[in-house]
N, C-alpha and C positions, 0 to 999 in steps of 0.2 A: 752260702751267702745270699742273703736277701736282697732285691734291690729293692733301694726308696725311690720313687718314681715321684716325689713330694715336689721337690722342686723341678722336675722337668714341668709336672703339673701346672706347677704356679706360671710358669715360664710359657706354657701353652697357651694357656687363661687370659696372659695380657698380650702376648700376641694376635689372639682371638677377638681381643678388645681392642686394640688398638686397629684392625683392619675395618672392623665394623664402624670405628670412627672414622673412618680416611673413606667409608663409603657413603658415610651421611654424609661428611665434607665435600665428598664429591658432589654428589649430590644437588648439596643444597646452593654450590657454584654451580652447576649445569641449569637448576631451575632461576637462578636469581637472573645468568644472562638471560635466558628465554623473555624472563620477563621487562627486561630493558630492553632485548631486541625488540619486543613487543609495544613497546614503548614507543621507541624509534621508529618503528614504524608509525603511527599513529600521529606522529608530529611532521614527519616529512608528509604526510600525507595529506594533512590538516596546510601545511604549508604549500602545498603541489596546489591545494581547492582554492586556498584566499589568494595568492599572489601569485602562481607560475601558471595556472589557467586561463587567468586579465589579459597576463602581458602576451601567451600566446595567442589569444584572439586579436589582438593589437597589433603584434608582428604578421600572423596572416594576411589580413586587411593592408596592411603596408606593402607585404609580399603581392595581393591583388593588385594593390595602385602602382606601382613597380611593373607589372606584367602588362596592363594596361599599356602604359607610357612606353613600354618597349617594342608591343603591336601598333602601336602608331608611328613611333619613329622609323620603324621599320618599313611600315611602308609609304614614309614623307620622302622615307631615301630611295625608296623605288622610281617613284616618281621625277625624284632630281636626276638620280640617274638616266631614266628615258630621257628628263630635257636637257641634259649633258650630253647626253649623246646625238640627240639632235640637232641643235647650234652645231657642235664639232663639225655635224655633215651636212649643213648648210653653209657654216664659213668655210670647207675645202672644196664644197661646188661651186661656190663664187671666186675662191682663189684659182680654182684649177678648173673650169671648164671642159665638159667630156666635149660638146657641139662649139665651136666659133659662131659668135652673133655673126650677124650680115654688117657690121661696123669694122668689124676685124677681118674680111676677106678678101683678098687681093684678084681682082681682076685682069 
């Protein structure tokens, strides 16, 4: 008995073909995203230079005047502070006297 091997043949053949399609396919999806990542890239980047570059030089500058105003405030309240606390111990020497005047001693 001979065998025909004909059609396993044929059967081989389009298997053969059919892989070699599904690797172009591959393929040609693996280069196509490449190239819209690439893409994508290039617009968010174009978009980072015209408009997200401005506004952060802008927000810095704000963040300076901000830091500014807060070394001063900060030390406006130092300063109240010290005269807070000086009145306070000027109004409880005058309420509460460590020495009696010479008005207030009993002879």
């Amino acid at each position: 008995m001979g065998a025909d091997l004909t059609t396993t043949n044929v059967l081989l053949g389009i298997m053969a073909t059919v892989s070699v399609l599904e690797a172009a396919a591959v393929l040609a999806v693996v280069s196509g995203v490449l190239l819209i990542l690439r893409r994508v890239d290039q617009v968010v980047s174009s978009i980072e230079d015209r408009q997200i570059a401005p506004a952060m030089l802008r927000v810095d500058a704000i963040l300076d005047d901000v830091k500014s105003v807060t070394a001063t405030v900060r030390e406006r309240a130092g300063h109240m502070d010290w005269l807070v606390d000086w009145l306070l111990k000027t109004l409880d020497r005058r309420r509460n006297p460590a020495h009696p005047t010479a008005s207030t001693r009993v002879m």
